[in-house]
Biopython code that builds the backbone (N, CA, C, O; Angstrom):
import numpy as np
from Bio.PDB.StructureBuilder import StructureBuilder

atoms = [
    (1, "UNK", "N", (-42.273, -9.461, 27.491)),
    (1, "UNK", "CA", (-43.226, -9.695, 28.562)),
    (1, "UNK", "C", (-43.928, -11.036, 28.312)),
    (1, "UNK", "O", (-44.403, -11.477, 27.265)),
    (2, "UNK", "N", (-43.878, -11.532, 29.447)),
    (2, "UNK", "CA", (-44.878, -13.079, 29.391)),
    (2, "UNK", "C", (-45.611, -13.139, 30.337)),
    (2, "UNK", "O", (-45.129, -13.195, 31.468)),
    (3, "UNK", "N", (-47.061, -13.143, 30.116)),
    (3, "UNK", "CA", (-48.137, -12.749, 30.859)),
    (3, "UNK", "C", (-48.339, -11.868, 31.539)),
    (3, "UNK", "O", (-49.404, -11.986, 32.145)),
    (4, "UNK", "N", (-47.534, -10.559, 31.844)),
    (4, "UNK", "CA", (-47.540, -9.396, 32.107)),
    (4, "UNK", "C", (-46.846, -9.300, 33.061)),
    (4, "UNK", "O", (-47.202, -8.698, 34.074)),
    (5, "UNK", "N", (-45.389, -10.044, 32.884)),
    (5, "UNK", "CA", (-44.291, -10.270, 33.923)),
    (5, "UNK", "C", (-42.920, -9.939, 32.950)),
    (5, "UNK", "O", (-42.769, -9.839, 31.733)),
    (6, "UNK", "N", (-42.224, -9.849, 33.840)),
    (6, "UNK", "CA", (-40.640, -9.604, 32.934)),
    (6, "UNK", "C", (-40.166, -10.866, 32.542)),
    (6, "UNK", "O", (-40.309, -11.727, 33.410)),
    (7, "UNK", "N", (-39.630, -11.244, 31.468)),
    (7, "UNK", "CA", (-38.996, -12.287, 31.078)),
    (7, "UNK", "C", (-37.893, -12.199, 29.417)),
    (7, "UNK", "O", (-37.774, -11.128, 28.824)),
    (8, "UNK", "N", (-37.450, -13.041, 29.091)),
    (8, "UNK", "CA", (-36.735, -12.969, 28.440)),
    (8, "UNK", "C", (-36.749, -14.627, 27.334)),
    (8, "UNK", "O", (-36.402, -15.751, 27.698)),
    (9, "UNK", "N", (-37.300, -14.175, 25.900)),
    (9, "UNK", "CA", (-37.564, -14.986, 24.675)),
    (9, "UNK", "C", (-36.814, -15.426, 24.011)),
    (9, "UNK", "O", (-36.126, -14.672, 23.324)),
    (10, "UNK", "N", (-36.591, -17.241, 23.927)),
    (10, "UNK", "CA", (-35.459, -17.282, 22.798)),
    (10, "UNK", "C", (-35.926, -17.667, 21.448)),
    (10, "UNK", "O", (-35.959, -18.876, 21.219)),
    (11, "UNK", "N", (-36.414, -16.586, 20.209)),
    (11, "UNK", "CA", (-37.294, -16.837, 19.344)),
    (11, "UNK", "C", (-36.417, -16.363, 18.007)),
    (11, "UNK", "O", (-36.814, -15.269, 17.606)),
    (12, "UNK", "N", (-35.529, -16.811, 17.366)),
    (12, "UNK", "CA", (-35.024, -16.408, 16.411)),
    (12, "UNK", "C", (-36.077, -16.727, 15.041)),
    (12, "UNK", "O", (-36.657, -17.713, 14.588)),
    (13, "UNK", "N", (-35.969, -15.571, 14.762)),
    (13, "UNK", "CA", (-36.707, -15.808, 13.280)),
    (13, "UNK", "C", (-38.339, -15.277, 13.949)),
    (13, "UNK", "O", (-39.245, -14.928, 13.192)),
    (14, "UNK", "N", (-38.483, -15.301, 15.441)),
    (14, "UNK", "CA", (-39.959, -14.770, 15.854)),
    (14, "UNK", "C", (-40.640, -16.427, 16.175)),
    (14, "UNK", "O", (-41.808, -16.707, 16.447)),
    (15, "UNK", "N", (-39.913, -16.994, 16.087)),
    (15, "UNK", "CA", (-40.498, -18.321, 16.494)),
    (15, "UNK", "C", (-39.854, -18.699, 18.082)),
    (15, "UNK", "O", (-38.660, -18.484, 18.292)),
    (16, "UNK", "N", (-40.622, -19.200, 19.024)),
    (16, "UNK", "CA", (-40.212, -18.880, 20.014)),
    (16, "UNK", "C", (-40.292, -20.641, 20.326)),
    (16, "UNK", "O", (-41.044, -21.559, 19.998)),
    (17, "UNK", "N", (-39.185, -20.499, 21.063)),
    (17, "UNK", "CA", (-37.839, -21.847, 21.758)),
    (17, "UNK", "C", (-38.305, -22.109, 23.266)),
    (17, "UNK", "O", (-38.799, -23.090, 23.823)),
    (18, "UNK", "N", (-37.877, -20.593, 23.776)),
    (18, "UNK", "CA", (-37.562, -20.981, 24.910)),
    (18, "UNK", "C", (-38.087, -19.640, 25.360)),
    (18, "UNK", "O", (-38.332, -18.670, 24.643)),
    (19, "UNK", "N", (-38.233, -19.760, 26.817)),
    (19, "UNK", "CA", (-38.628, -18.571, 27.671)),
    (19, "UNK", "C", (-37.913, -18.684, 29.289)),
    (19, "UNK", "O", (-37.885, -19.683, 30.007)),
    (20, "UNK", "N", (-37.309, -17.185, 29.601)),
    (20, "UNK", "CA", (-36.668, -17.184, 30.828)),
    (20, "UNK", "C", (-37.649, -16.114, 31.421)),
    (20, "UNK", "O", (-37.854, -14.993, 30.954)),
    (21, "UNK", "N", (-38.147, -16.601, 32.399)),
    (21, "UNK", "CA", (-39.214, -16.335, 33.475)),
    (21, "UNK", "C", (-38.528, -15.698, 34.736)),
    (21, "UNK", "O", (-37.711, -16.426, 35.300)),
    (22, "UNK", "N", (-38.724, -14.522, 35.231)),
    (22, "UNK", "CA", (-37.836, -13.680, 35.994)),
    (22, "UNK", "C", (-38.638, -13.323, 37.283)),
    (22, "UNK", "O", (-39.586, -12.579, 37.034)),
    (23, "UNK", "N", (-38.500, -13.665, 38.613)),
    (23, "UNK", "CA", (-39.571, -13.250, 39.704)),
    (23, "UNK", "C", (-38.206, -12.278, 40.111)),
    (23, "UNK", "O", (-36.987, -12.445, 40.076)),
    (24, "UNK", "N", (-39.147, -11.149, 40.522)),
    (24, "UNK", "CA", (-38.258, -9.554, 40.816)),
    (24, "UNK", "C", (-39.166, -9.739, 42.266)),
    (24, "UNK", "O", (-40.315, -10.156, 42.409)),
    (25, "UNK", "N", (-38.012, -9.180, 43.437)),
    (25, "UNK", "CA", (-38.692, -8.842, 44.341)),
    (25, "UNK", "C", (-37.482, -7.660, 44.960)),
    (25, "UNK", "O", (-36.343, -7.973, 45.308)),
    (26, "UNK", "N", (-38.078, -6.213, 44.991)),
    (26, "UNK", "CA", (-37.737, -5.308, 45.877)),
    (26, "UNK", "C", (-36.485, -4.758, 44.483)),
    (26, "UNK", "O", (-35.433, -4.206, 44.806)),
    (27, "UNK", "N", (-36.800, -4.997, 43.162)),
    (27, "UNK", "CA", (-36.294, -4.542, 42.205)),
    (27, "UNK", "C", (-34.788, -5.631, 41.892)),
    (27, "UNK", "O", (-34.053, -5.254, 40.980)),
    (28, "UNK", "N", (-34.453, -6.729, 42.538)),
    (28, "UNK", "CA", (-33.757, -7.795, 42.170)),
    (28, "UNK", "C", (-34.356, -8.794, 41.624)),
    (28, "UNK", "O", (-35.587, -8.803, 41.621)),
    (29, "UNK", "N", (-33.832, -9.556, 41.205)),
    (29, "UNK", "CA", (-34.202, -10.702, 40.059)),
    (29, "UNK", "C", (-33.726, -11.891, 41.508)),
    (29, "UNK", "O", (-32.671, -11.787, 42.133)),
    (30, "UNK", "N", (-34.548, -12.702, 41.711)),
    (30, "UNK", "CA", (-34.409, -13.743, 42.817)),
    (30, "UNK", "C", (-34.739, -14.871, 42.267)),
    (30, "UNK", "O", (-34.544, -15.855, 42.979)),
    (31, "UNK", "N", (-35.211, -15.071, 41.149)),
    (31, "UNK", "CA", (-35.314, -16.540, 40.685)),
    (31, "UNK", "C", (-35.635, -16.267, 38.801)),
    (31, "UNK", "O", (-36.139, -15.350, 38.152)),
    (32, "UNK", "N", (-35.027, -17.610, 38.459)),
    (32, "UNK", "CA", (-35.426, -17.649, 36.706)),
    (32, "UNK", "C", (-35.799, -18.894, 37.090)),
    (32, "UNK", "O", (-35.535, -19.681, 37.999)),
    (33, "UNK", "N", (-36.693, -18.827, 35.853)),
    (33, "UNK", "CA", (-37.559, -20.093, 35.439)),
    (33, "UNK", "C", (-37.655, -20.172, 34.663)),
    (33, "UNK", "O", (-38.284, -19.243, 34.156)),
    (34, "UNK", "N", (-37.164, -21.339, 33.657)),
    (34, "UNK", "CA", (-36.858, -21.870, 32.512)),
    (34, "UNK", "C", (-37.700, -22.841, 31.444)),
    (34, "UNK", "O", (-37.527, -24.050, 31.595)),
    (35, "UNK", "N", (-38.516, -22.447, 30.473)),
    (35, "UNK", "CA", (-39.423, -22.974, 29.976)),
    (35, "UNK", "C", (-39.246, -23.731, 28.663)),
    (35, "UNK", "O", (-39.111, -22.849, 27.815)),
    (36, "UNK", "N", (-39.180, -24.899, 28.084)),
    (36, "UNK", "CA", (-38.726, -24.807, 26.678)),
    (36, "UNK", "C", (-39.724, -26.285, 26.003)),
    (36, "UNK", "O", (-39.619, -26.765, 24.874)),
    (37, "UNK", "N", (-40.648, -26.736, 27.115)),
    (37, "UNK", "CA", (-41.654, -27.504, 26.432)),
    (37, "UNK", "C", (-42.628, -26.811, 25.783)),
    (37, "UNK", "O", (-43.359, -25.932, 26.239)),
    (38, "UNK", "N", (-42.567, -27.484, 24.164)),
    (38, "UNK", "CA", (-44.045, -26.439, 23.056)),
    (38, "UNK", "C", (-45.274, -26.301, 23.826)),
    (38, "UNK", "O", (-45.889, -25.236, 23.879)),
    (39, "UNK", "N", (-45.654, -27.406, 24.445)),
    (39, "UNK", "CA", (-47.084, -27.526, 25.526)),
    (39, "UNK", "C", (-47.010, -26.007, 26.399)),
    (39, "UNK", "O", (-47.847, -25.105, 26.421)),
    (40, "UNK", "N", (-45.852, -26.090, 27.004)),
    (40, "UNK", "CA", (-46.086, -25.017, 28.482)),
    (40, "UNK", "C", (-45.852, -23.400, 27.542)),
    (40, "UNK", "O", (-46.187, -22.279, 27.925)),
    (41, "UNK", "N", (-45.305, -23.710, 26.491)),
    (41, "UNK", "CA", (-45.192, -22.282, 26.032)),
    (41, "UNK", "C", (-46.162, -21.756, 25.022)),
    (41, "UNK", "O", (-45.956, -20.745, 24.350)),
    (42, "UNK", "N", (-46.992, -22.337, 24.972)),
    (42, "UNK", "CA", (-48.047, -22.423, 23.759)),
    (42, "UNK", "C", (-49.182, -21.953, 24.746)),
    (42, "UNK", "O", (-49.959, -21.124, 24.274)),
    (43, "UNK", "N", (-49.394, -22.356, 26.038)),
    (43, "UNK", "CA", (-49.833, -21.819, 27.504)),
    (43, "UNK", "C", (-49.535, -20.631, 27.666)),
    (43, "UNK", "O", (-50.474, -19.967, 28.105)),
    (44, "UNK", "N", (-48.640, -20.099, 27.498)),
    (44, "UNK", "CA", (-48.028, -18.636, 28.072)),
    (44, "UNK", "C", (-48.348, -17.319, 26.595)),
    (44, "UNK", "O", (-48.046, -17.452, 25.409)),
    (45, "UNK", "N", (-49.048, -16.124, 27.288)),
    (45, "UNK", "CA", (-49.310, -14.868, 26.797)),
    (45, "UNK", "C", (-48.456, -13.957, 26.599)),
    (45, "UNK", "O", (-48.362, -13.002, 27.370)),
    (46, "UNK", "N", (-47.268, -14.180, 24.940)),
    (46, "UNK", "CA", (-45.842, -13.949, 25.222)),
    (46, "UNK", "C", (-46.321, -12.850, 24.114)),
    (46, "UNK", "O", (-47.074, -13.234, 23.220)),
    (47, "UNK", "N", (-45.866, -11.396, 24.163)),
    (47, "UNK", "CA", (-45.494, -10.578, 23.883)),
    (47, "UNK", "C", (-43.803, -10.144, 23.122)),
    (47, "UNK", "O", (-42.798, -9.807, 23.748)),
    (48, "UNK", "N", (-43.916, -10.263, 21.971)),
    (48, "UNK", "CA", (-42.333, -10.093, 21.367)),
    (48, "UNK", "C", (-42.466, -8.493, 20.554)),
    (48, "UNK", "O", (-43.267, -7.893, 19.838)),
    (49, "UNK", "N", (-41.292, -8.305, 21.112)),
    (49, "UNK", "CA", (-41.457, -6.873, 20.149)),
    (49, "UNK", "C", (-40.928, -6.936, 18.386)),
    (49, "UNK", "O", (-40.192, -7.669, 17.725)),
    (50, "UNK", "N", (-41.449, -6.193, 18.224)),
    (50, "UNK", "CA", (-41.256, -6.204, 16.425)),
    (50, "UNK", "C", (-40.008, -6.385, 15.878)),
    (50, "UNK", "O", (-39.069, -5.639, 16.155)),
    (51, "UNK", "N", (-39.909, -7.441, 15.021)),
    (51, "UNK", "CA", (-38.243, -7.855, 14.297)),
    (51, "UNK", "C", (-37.817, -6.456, 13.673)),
    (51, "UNK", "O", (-36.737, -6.343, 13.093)),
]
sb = StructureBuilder()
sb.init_structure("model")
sb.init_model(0)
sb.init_chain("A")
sb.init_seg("    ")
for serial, (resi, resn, name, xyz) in enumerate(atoms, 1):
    if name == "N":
        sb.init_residue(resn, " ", resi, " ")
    sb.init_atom(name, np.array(xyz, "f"), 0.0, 1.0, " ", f" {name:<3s}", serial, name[0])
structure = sb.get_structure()
């Protein structure tokens, strides 16, 4: 979860890369949004579940 939205973390080791940002509408996935500047992700309230 990233900011209390569905998304998907690329954090090996728990260190996080990259983030795929998922807008769901009517239970489909209609757009990704692709994050991988330290600035914009250092911004974002990312939730990883336990290694």
């Amino acid at each position: 979860m990233v900011n209390g939205a569905a998304a998907w973390a690329w954090a090996p080791g728990g260190v996080v890369y990259g983030i795929f940002l998922f807008t769901v509408d009517a239970g489909l996935i209609t757009a990704i949004d692709i994050v991988g500047d330290p600035a914009s992700i250092a911004a974002l309230r990312i939730e990883l579940p336990p290694l």
